[in-house]
C-alpha positions in Angstrom: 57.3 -18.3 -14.4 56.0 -14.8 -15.3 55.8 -12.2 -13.0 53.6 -10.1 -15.3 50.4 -10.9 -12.9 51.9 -9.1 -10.2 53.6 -6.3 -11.9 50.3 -3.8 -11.1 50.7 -5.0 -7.7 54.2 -4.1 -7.4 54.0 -0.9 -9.3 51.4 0.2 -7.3 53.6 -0.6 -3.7 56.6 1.5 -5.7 54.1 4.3 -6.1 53.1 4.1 -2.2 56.7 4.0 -1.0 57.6 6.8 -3.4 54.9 9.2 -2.5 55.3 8.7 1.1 59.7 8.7 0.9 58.8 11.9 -1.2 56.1 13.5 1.2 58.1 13.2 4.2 60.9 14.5 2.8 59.2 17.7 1.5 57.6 18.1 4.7 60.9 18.4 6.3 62.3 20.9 4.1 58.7 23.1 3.4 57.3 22.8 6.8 57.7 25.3 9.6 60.1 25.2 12.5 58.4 26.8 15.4 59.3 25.1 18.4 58.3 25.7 22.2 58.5 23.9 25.1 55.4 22.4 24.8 56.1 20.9 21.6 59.8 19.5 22.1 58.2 17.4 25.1 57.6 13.7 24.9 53.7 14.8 24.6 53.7 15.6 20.9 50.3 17.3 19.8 52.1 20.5 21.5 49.3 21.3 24.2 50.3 21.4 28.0 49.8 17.6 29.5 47.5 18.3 32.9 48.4 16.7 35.9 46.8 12.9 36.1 46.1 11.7 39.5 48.2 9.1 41.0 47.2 5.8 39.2 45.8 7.3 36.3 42.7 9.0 35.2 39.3 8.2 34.1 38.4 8.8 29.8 35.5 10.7 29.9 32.5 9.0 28.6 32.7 11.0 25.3 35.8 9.1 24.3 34.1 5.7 24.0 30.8 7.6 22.6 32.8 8.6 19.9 34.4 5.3 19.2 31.5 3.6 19.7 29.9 6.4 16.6 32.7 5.6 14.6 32.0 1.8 14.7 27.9 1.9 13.9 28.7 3.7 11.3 31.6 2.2 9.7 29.7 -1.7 10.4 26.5 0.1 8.5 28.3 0.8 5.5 30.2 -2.2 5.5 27.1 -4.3 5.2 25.1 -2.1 3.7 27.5 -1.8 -0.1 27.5 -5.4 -0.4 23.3 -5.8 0.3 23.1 -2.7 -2.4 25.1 -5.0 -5.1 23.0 -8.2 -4.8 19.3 -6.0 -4.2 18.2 -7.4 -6.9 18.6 -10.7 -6.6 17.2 -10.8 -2.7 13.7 -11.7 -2.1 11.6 -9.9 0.6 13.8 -12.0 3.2 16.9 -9.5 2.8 14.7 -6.3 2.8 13.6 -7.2 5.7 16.8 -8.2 7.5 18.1 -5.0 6.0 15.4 -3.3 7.9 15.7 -4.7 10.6 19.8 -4.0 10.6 18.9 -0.6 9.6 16.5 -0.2 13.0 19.5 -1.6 15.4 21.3 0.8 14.1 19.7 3.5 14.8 18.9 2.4 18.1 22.9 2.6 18.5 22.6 6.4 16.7 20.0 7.5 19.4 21.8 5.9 22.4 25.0 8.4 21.4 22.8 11.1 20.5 20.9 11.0 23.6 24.0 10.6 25.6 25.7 13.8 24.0 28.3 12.0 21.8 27.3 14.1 19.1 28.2 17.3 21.3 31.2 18.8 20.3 32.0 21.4 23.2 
């Protein structure tokens, strides 16, 4: 049994695990040490937590906006590469279901526009 089929394959997860052993260790010793009290909490991103109301608080609408952005977009692309490849071997049937995508889509776009996802303030 050779191996030689998978050698690219495990060269390539040596290279991963190399850059990332390397890059954290250079972070540790490159990086800068300022530390507060903000930043040694158990809240990490180093901003001050504000109090949350007994039983939790409410995301604002803007979180799932932007997740909801995130996802039209990344679906679109994902069918949209594969329906470039094979363009020219589709008859009229898959320009129009491409259409068709392309319009629910953008019904999704307009909903988060017009609902200020796209407001960053």
């Amino acid at each position: 049994m050779s191996l030689s089929p998978y050698a690219p394959i495990i060269g390539l997860f040596a290279l991963a695990a190399a850059f990332s052993l390397f890059s954290v260790g250079a972070a540790r010793f490159a990086g800068p040490r300022r530390y507060n009290k903000a930043k040694l909490e158990a809240y990490e991103c180093g901003i001050e937590p504000s109090p949350q109301p007994v039983g939790g608080g409410r995301f604002p609408i803007k979180f799932y906006l932007t997740a909801m952005l995130f996802i039209v977009f990344d679906i679109e692309i994902i069918f949209l590469y594969p329906w470039a490849v094979t363009f020219d071997a589709l008859p009229i049937f898959g320009f129009v279901e491409m259409v068709l995508f392309i319009v629910a889509v953008f019904v999704a776009y307009a909903y988060v526009w017009r609902r200020g996802g796209l407001d960053w303030d």
